[in-house]
PyMOL Python script that loads the backbone (N, CA, C, O; Angstrom):
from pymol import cmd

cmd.read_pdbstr("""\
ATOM      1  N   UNK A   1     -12.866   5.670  11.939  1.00  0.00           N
ATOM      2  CA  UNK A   1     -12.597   5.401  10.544  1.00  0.00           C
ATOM      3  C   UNK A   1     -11.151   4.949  10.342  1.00  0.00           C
ATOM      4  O   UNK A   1     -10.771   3.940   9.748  1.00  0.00           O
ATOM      5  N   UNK A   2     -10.525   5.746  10.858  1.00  0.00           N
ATOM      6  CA  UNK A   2      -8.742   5.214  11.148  1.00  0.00           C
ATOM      7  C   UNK A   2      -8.855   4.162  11.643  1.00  0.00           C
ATOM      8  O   UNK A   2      -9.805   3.847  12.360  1.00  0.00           O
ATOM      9  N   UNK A   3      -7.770   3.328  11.307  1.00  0.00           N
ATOM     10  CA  UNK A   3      -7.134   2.359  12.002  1.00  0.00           C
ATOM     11  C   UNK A   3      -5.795   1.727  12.144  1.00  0.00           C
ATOM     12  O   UNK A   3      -5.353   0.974  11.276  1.00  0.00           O
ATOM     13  N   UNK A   4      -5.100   2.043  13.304  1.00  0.00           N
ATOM     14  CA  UNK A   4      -3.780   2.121  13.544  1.00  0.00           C
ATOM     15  C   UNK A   4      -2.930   0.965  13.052  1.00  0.00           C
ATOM     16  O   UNK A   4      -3.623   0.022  13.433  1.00  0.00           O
ATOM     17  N   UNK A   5      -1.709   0.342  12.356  1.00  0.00           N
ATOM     18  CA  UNK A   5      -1.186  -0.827  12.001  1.00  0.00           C
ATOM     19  C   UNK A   5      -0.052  -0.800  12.546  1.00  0.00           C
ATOM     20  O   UNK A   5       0.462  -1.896  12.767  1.00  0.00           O
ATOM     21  N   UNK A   6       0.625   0.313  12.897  1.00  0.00           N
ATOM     22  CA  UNK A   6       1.908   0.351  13.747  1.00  0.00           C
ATOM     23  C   UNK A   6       2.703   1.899  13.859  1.00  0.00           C
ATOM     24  O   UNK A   6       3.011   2.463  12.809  1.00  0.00           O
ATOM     25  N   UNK A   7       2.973   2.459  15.023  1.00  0.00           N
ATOM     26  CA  UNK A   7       3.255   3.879  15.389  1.00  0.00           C
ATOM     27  C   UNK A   7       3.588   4.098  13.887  1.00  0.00           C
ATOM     28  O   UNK A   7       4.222   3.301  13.196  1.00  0.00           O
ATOM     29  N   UNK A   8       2.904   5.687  13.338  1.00  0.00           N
ATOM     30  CA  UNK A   8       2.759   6.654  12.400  1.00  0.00           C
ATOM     31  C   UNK A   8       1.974   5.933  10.856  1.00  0.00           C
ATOM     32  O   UNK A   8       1.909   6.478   9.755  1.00  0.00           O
ATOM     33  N   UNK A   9       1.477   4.635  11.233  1.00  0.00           N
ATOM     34  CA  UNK A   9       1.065   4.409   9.974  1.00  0.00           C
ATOM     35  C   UNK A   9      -0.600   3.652  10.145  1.00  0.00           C
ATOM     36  O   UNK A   9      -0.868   2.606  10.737  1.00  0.00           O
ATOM     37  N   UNK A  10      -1.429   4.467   9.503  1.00  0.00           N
ATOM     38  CA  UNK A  10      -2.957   4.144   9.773  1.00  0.00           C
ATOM     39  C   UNK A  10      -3.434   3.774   8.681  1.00  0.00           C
ATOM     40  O   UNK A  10      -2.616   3.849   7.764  1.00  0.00           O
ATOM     41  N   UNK A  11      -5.082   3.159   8.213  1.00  0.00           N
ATOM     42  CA  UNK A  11      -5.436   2.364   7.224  1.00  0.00           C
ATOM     43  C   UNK A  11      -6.633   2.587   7.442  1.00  0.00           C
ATOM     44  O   UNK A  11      -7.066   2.325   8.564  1.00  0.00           O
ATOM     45  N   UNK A  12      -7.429   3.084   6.530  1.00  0.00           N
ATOM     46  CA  UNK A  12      -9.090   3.659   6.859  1.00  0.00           C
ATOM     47  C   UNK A  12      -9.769   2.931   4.883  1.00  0.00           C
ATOM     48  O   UNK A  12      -9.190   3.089   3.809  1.00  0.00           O
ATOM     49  N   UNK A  13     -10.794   2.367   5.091  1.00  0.00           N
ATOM     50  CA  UNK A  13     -11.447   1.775   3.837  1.00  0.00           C
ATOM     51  C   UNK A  13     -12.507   2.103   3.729  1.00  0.00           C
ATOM     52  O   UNK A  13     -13.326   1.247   4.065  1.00  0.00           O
ATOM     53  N   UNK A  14     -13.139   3.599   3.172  1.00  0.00           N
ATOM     54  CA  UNK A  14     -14.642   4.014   3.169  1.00  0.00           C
ATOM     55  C   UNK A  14     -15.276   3.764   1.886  1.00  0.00           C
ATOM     56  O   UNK A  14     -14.616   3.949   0.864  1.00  0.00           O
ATOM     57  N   UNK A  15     -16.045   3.508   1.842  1.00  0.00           N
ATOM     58  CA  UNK A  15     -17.120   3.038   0.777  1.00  0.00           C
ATOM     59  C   UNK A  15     -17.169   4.153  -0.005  1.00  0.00           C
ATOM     60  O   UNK A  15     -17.372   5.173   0.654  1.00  0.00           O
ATOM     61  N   UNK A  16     -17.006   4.386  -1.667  1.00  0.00           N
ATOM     62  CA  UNK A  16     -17.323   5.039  -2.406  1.00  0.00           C
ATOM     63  C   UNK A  16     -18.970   5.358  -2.588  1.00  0.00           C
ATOM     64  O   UNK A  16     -19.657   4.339  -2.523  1.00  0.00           O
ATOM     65  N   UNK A  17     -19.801   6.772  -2.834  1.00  0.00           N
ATOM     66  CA  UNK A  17     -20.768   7.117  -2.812  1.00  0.00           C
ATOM     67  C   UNK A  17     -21.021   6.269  -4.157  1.00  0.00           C
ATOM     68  O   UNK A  17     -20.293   5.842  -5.053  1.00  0.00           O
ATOM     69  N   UNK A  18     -22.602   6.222  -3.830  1.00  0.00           N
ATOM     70  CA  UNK A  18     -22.939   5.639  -5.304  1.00  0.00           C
ATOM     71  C   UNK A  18     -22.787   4.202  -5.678  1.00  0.00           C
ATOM     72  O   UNK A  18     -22.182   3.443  -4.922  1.00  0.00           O
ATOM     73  N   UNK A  19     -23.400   3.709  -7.012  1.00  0.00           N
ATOM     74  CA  UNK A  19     -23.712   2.503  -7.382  1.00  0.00           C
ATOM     75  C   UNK A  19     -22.089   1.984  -8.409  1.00  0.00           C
ATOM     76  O   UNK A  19     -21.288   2.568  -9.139  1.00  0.00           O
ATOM     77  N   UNK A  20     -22.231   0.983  -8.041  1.00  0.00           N
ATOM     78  CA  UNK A  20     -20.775   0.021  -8.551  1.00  0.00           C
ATOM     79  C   UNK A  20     -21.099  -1.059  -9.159  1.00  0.00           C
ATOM     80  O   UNK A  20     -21.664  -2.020  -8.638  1.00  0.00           O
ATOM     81  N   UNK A  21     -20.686  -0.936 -10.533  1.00  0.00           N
ATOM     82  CA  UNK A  21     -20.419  -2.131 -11.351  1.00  0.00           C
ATOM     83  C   UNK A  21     -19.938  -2.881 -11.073  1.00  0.00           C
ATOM     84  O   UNK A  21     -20.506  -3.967 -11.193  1.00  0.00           O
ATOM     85  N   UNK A  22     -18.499  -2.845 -10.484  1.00  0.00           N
ATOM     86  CA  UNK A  22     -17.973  -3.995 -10.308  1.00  0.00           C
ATOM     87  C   UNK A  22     -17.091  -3.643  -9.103  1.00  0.00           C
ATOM     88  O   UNK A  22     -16.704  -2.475  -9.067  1.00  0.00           O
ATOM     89  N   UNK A  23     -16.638  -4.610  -7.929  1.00  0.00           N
ATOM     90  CA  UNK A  23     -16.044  -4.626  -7.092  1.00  0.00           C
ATOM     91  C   UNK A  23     -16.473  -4.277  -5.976  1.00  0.00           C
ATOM     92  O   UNK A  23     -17.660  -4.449  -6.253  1.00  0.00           O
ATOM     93  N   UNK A  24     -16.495  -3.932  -4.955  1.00  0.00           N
ATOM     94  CA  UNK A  24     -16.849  -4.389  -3.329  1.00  0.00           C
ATOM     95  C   UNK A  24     -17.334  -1.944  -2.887  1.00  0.00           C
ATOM     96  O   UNK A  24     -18.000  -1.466  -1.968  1.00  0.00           O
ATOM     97  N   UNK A  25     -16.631  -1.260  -3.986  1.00  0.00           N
ATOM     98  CA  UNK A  25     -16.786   0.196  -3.814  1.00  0.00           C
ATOM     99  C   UNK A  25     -15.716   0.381  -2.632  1.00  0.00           C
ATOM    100  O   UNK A  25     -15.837   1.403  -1.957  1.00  0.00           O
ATOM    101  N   UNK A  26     -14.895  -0.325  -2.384  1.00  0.00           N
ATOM    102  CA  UNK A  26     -14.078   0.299  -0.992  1.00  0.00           C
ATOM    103  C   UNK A  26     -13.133   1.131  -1.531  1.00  0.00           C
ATOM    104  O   UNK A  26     -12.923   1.108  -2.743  1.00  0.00           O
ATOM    105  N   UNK A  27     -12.385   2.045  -0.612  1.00  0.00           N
ATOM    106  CA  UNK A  27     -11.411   2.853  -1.129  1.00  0.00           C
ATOM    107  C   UNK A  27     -10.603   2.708  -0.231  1.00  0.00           C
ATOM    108  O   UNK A  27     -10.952   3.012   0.910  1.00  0.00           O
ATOM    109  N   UNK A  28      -9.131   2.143  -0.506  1.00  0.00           N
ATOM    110  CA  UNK A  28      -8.116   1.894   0.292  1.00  0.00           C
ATOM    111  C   UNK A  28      -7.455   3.610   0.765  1.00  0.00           C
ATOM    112  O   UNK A  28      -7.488   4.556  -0.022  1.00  0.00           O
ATOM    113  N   UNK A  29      -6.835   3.705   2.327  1.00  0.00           N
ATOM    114  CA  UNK A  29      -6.326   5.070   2.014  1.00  0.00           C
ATOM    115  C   UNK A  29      -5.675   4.232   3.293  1.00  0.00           C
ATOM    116  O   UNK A  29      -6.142   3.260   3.886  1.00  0.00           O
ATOM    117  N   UNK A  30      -4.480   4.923   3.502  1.00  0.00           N
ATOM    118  CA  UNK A  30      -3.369   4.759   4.490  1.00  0.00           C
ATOM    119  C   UNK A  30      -2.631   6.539   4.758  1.00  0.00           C
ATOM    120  O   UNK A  30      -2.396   7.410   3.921  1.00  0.00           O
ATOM    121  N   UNK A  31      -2.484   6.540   5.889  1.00  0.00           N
ATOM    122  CA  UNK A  31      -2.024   7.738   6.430  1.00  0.00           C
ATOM    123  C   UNK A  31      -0.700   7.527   7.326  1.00  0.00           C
ATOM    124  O   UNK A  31      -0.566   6.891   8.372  1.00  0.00           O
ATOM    125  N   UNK A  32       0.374   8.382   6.463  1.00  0.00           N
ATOM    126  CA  UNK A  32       1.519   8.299   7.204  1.00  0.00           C
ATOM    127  C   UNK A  32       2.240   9.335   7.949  1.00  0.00           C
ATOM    128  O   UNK A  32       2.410  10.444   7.443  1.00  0.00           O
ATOM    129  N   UNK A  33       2.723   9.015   9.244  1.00  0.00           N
ATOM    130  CA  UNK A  33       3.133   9.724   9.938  1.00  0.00           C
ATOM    131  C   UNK A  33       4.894   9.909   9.339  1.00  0.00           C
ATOM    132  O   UNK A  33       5.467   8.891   9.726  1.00  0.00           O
ATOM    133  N   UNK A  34       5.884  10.795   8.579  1.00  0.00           N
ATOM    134  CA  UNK A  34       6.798  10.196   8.294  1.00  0.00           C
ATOM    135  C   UNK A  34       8.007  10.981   9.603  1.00  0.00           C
ATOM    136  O   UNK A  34       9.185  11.232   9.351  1.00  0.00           O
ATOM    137  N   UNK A  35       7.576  11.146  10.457  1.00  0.00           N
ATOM    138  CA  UNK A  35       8.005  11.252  11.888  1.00  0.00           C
ATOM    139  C   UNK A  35       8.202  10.249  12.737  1.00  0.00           C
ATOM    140  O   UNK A  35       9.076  10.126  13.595  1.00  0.00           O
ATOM    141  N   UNK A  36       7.055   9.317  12.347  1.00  0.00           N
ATOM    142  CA  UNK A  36       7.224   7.858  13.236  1.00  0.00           C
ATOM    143  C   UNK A  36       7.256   6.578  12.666  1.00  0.00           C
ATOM    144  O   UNK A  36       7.639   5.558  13.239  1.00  0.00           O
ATOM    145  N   UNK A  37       6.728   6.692  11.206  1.00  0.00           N
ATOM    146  CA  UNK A  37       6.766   5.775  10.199  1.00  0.00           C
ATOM    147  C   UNK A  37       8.209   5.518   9.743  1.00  0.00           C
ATOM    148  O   UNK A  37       8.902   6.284  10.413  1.00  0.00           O
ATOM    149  N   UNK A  38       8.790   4.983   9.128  1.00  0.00           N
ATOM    150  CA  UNK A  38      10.102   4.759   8.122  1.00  0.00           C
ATOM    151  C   UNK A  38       9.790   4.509   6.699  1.00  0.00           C
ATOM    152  O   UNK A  38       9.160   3.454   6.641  1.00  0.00           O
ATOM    153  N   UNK A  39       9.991   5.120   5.308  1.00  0.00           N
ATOM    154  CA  UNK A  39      10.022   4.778   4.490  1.00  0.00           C
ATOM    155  C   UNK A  39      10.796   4.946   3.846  1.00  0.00           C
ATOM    156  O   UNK A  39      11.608   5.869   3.913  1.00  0.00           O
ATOM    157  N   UNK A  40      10.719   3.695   2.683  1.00  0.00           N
ATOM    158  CA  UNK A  40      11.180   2.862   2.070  1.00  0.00           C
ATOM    159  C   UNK A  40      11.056   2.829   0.553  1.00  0.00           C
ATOM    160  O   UNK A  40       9.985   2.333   0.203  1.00  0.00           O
ATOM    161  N   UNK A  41      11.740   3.163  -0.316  1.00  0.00           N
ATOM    162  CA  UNK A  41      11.240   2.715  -1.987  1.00  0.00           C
ATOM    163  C   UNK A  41      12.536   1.546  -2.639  1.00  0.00           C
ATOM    164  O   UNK A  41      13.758   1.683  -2.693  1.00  0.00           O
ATOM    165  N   UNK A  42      11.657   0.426  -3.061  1.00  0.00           N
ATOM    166  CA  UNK A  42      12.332  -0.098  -4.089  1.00  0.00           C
ATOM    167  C   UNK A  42      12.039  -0.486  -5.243  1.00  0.00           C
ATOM    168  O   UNK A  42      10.867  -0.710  -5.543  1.00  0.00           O
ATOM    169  N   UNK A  43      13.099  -0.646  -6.152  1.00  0.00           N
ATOM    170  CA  UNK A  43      12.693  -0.961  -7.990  1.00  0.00           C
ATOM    171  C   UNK A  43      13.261  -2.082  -8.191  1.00  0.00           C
ATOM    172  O   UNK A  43      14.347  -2.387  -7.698  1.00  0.00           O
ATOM    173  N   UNK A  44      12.552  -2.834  -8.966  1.00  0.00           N
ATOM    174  CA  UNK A  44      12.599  -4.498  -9.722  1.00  0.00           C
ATOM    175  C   UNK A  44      13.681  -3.870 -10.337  1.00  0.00           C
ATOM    176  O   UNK A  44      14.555  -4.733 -10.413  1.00  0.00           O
ATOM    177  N   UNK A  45      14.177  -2.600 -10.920  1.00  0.00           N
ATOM    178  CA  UNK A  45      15.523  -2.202 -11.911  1.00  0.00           C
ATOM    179  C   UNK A  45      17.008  -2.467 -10.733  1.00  0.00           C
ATOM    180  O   UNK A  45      18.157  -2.651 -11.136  1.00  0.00           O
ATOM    181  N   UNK A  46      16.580  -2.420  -9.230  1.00  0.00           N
ATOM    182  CA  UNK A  46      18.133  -2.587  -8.666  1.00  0.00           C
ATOM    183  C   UNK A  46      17.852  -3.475  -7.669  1.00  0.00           C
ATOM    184  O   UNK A  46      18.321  -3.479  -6.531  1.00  0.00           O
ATOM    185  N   UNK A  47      16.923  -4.360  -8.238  1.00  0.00           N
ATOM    186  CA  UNK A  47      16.521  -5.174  -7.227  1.00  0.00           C
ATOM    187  C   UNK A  47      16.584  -6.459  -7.762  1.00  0.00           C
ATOM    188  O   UNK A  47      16.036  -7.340  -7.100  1.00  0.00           O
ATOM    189  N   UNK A  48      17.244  -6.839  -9.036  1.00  0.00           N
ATOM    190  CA  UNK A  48      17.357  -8.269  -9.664  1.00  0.00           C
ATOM    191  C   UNK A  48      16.174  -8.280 -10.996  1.00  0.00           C
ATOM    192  O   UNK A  48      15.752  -9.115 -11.796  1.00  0.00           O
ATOM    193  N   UNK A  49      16.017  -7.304 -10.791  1.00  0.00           N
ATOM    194  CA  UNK A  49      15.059  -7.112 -12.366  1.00  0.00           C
ATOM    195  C   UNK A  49      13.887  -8.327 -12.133  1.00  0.00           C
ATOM    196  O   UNK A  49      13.125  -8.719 -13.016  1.00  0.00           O
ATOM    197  N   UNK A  50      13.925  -8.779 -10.863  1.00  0.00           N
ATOM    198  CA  UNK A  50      12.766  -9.535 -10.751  1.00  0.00           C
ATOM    199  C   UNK A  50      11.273  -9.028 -10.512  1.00  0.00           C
ATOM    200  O   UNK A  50      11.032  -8.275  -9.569  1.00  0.00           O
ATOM    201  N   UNK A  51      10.282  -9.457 -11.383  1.00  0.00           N
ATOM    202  CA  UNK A  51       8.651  -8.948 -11.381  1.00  0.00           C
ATOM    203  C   UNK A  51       8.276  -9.328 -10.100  1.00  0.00           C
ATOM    204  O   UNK A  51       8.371 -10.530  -9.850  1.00  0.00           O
ATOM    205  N   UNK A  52       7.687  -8.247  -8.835  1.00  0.00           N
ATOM    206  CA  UNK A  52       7.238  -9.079  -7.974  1.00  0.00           C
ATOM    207  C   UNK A  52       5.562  -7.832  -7.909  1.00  0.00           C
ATOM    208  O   UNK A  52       5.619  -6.698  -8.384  1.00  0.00           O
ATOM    209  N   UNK A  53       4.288  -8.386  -7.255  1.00  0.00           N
ATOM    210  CA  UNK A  53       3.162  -8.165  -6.798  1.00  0.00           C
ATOM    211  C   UNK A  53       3.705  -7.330  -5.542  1.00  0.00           C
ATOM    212  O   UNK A  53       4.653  -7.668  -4.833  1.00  0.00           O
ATOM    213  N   UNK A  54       2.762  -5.934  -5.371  1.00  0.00           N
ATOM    214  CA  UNK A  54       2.912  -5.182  -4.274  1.00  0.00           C
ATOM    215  C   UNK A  54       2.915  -6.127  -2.694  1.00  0.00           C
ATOM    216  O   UNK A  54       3.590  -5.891  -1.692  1.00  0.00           O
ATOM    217  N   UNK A  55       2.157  -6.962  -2.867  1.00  0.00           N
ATOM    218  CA  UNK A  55       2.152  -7.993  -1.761  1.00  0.00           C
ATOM    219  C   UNK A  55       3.422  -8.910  -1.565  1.00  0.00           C
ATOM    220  O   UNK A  55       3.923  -9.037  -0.447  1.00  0.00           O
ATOM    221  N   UNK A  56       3.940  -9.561  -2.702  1.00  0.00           N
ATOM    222  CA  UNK A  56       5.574  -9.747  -2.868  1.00  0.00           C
ATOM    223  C   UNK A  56       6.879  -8.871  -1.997  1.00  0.00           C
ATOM    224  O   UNK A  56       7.682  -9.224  -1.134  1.00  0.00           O
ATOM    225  N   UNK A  57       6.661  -7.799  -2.588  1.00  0.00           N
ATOM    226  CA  UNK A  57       7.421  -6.827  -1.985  1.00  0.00           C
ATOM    227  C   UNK A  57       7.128  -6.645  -0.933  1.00  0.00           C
ATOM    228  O   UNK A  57       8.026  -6.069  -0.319  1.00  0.00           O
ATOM    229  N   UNK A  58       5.733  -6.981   0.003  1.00  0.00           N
ATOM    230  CA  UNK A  58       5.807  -6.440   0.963  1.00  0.00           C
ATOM    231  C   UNK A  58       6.350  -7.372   2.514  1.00  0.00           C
ATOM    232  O   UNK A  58       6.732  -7.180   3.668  1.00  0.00           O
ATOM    233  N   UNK A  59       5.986  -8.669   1.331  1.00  0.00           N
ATOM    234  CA  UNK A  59       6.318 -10.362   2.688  1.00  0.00           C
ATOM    235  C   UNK A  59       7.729 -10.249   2.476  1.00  0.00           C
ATOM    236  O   UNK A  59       8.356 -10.949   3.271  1.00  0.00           O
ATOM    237  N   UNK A  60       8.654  -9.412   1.432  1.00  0.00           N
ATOM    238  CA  UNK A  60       9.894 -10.090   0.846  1.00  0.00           C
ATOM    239  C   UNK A  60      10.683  -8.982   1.742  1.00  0.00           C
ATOM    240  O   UNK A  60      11.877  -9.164   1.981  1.00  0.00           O
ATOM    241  N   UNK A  61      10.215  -8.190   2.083  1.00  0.00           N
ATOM    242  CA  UNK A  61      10.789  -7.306   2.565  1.00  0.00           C
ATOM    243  C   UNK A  61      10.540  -6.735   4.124  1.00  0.00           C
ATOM    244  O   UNK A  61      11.204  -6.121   4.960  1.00  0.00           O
ATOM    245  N   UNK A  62       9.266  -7.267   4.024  1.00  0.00           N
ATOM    246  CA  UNK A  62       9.020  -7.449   5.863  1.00  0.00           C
ATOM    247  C   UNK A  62       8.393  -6.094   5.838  1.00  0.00           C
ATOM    248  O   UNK A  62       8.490  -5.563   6.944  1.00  0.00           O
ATOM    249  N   UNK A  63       7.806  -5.383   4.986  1.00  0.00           N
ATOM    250  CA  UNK A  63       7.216  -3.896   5.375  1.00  0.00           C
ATOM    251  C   UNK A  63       5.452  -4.448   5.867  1.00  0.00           C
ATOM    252  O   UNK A  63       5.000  -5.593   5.859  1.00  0.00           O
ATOM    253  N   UNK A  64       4.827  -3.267   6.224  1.00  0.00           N
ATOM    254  CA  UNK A  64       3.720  -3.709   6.827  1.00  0.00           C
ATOM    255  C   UNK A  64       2.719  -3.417   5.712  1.00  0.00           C
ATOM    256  O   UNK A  64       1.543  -3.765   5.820  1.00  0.00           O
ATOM    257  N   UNK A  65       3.232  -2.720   4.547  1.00  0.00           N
ATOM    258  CA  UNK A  65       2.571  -2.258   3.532  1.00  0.00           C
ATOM    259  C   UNK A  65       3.067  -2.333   1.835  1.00  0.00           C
ATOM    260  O   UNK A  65       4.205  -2.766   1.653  1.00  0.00           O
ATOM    261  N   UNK A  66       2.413  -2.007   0.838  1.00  0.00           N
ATOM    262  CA  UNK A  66       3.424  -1.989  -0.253  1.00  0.00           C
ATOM    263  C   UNK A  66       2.684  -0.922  -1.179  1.00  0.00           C
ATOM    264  O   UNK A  66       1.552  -0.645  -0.782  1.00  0.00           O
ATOM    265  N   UNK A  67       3.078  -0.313  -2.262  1.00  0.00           N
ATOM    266  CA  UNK A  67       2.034   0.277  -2.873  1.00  0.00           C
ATOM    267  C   UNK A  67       2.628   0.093  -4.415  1.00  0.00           C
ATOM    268  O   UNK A  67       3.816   0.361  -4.237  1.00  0.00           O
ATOM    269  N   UNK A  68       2.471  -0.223  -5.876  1.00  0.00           N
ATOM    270  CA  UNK A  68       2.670  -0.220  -6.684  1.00  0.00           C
ATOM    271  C   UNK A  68       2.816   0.760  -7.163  1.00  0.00           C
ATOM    272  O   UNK A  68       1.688   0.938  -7.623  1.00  0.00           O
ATOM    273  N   UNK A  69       3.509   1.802  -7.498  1.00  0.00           N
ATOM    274  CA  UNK A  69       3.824   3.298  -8.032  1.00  0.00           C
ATOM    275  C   UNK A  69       4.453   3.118  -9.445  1.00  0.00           C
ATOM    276  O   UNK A  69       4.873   4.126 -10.012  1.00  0.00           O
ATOM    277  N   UNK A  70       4.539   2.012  -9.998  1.00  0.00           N
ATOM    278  CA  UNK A  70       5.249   1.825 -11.108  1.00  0.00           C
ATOM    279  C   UNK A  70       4.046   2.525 -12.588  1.00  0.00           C
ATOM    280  O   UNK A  70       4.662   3.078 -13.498  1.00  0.00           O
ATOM    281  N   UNK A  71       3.064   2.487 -12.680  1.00  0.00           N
ATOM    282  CA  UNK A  71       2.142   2.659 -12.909  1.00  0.00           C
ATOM    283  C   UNK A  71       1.657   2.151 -14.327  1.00  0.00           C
ATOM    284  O   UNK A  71       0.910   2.710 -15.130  1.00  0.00           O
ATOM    285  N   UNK A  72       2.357   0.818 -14.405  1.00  0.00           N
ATOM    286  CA  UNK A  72       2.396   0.404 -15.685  1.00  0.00           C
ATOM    287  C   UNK A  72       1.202  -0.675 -15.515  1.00  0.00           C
ATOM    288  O   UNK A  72       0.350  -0.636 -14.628  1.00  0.00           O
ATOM    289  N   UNK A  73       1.315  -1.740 -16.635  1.00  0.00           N
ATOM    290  CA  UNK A  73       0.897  -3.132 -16.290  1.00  0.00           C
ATOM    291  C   UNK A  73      -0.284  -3.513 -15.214  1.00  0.00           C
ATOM    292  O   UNK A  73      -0.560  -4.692 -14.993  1.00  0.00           O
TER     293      UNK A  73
END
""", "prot")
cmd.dss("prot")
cmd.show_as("cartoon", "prot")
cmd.util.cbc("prot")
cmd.orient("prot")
């Protein structure tokens, strides 16, 4: 079910039980080792106040991942 993306950081997508209106039912989950992993937080507030997509942040910055925590919008 795991699947490894680079020492301490894994990526597993299991299907939600049950019938779905809309969308594919996958459930993203990532598991971090923060022993072997490195993390990282940044904000559009000290970062040029520029709007970027979790995927933005993640090519712009070279991480292997991104997650939107802002929880707005």
């Amino acid at each position: 079910m795991w699947r490894p993306l680079e020492p301490g950081l894994e990526l597993a997508q299991p299907r939600a039980p049950g019938t779905h209106r809309t969308g594919d039912g996958l459930v993203t989950l990532v598991r971090i080792d923060p022993a072997k992993a490195r993390l990282a937080l940044a904000m559009a507030k000290f970062e040029g106040d520029k709007r970027r997509t979790a995927a933005e942040w993640a090519r712009e910055k070279r991480w292997s991942f991104a997650v939107n925590a802002g929880l707005y919008q």
